[in-house]
C-alpha positions in Angstrom: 22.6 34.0 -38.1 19.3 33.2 -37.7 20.4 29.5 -38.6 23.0 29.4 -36.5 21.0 30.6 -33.6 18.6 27.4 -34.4 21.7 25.3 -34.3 23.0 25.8 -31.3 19.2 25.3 -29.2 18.7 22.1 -30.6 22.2 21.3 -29.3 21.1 22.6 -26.0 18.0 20.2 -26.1 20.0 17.3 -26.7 22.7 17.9 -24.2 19.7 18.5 -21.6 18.3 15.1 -22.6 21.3 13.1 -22.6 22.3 14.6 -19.3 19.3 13.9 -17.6 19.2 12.1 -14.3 19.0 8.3 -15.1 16.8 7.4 -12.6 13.9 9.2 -14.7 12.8 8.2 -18.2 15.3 10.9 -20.0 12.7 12.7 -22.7 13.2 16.3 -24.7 10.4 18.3 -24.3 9.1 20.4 -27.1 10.0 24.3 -27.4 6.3 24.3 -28.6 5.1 22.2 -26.3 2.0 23.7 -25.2 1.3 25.0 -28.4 -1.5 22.5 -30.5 0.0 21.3 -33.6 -1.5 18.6 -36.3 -0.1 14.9 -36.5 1.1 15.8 -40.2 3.7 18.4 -38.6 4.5 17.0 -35.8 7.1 14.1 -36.7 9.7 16.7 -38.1 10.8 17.3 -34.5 11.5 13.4 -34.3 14.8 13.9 -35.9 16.1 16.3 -33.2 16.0 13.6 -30.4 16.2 10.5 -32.7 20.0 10.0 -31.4 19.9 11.9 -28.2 18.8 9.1 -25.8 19.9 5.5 -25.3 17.2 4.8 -22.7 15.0 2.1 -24.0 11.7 1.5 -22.9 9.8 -1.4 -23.1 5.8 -1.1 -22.7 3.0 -3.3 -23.7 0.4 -1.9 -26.3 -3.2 -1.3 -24.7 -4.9 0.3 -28.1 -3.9 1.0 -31.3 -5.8 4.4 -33.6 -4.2 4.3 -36.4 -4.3 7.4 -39.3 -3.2 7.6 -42.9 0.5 8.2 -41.8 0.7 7.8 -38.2 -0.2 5.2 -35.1 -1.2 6.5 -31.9 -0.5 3.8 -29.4 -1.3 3.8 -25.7 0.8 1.9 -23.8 1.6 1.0 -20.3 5.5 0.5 -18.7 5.8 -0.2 -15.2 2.4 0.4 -14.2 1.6 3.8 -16.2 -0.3 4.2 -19.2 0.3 6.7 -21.6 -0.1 7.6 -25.3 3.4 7.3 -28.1 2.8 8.5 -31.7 5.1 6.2 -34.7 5.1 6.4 -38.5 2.1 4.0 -39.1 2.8 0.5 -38.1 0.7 -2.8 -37.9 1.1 -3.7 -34.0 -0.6 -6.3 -32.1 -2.6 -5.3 -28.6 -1.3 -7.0 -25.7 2.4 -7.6 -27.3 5.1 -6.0 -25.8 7.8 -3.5 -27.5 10.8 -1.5 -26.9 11.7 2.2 -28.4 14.5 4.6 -27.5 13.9 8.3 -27.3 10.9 9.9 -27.4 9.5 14.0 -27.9 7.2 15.2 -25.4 4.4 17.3 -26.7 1.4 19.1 -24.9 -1.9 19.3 -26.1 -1.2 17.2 -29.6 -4.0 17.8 -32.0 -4.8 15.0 -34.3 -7.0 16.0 -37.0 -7.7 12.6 -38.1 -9.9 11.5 -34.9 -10.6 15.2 -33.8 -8.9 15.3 -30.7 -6.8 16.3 -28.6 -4.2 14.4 -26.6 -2.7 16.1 -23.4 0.7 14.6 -23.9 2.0 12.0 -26.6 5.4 11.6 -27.4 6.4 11.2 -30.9 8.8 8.6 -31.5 10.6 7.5 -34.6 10.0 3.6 -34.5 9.5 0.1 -32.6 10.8 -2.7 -32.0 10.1 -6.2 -31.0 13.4 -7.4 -29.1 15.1 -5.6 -27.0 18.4 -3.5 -28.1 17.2 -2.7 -30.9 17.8 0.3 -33.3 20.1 -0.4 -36.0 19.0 -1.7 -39.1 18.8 -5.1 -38.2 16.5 -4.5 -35.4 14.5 -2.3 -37.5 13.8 -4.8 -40.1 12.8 -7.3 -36.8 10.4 -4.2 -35.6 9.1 -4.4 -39.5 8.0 -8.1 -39.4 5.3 -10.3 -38.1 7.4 -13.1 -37.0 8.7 -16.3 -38.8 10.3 -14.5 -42.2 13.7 -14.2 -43.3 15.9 -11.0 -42.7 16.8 -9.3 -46.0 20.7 -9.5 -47.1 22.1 -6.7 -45.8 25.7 -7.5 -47.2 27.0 -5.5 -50.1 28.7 -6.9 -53.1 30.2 -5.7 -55.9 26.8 -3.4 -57.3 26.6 -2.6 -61.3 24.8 0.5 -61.7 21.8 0.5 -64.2 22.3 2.8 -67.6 22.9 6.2 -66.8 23.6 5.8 -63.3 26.8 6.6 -61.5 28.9 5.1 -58.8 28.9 6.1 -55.8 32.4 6.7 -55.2 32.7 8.4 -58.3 29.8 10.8 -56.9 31.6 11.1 -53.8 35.1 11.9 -55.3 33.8 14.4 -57.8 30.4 15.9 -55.6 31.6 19.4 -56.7 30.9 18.7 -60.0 27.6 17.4 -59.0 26.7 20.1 -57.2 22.5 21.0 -58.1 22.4 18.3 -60.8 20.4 15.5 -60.9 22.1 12.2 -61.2 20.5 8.4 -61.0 22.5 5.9 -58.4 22.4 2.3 -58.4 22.6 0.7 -54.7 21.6 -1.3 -51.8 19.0 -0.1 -48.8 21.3 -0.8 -46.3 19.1 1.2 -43.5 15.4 3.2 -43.3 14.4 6.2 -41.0 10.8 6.0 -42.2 9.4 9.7 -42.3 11.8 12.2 -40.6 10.9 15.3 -41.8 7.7 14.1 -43.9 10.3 11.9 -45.5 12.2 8.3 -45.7 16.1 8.7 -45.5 17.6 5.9 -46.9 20.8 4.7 -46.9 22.5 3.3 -49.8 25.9 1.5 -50.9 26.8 0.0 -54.1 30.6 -1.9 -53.1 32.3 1.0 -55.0 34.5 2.2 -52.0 35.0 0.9 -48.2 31.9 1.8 -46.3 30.7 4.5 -48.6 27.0 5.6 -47.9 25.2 8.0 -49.4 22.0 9.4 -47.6 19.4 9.7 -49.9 15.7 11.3 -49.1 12.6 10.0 -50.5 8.9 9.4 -50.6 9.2 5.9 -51.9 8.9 3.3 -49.6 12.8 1.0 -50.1 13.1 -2.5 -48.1 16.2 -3.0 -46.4 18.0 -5.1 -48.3 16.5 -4.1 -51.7 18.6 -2.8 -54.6 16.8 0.1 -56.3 18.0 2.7 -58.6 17.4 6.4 -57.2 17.4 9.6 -59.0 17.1 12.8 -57.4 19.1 16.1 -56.7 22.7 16.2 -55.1 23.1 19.0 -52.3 26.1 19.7 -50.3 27.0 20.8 -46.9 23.4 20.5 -45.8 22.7 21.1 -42.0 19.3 20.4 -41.2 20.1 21.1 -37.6 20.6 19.3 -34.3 24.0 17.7 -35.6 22.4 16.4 -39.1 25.0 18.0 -41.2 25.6 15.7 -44.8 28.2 16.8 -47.2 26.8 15.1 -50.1 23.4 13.8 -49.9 20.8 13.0 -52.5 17.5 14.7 -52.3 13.5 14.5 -53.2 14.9 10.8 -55.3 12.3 8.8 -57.2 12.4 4.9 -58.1 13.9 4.7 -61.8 
């Protein structure tokens, strides 16, 4: 029940964002927004909003403190200055980027530099050129310029020894149910540290457009194929619409 209850107010929160008036930059605020809470906590709320708003804002970086996991970045849009929080990232000052979304909080303690910011808002990436958000523009936020996008087509993908196929995964999950199994596939997209972890999304050419999510610690390049191992869970709602009915979890490189 309790669950449940948890359910339906994040729904809440992201119908209130999405319906915001569109004159105004459309942000969720935090239920524990005046509450002070550490930078290494704060970045599970990202997922809540991560989806919810299409707005996309483009500012210029002023300053750049960056932490062992995290980059606080003021930046000004349209003549105000404010701070954003983003998995760490190498950024340049004075260059301009764009970001969709956005979690308001109050009062955001950063234990790193001691202090206390009186509103950030965490956000789950950056980009570079405008529109961005899918994986392409995610591996353009990723890069300094000049280098060549990973292959993000998917072939026909042998999985290593021991490994399954996905599809075979898929078709028979009940049977996988708990265990842990090894997959063979293609980073086909990132969310880099949702939830204190990367969510990567993998294909192998087994069946039409089947995915499987998988959560990790390891840092996978888009376009890399790696072999994952890790635990297969099913019917997993973490919330705010993130339902998976198969999905991979706590995966190491094998």
């Amino acid at each position: 029940m309790k669950m449940q209850n948890l359910n339906f107010i994040c729904a809440i929160l992201i119908v209130l964002g999405m319906v915001a008036c569109d004159s105004k930059p459309r942000v969720i605020e935090s239920s524990q927004a005046n509450a002070k809470v550490n930078s290494d906590a704060a970045f599970s709320d990202v997922a809540i909003v991560k989806d919810a708003n299409t707005e996309e804002h483009k500012v210029v970086v002023e300053e750049a403190l960056n932490t062992e996991k995290y980059s606080y970045l003021k930046v000004s849009e349209k003549g105000e200055e404010f701070w954003i929080a983003i998995p760490k990232k190498e950024v340049k000052i004075g260059e301009t980027y764009y970001y969709k979304g956005g979690l308001l909080k109050k009062n955001f303690t950063s234990r790193e530099y001691n202090r206390v910011f009186e509103k950030v808002y965490l956000v789950g990436n950056i980009w570079k050129q405008p529109g961005g958000g899918s994986a392409l523009d995610e591996t353009l936020a990723k890069m300094d310029g000049g280098g060549a996008l990973p292959d993000l087509k998917v072939g026909k993908i042998e999985p290593a020894q021991g490994a399954i196929k996905i599809s075979e995964l898929v078709a028979q999950k009940k049977k996988y149910e708990g265990k842990v199994v090894k997959v063979t596939g293609k980073c086909v997209k990132v969310n880099p540290m949702i939830m204190h972890r990367n969510w990567v999304h993998l294909q192998d050419g087994s069946g039409k457009d089947l995915d499987l999510t998988v959560t990790t610690t390891e840092n996978i390049a888009l376009g890399e194929v790696v072999t994952l191992e890790g635990t297969i869970a099913l019917d997993k709602d973490f919330g705010a619409g993130y339902f998976y009915d198969i999905i991979m979890e706590g995966a190491v490189l094998k």
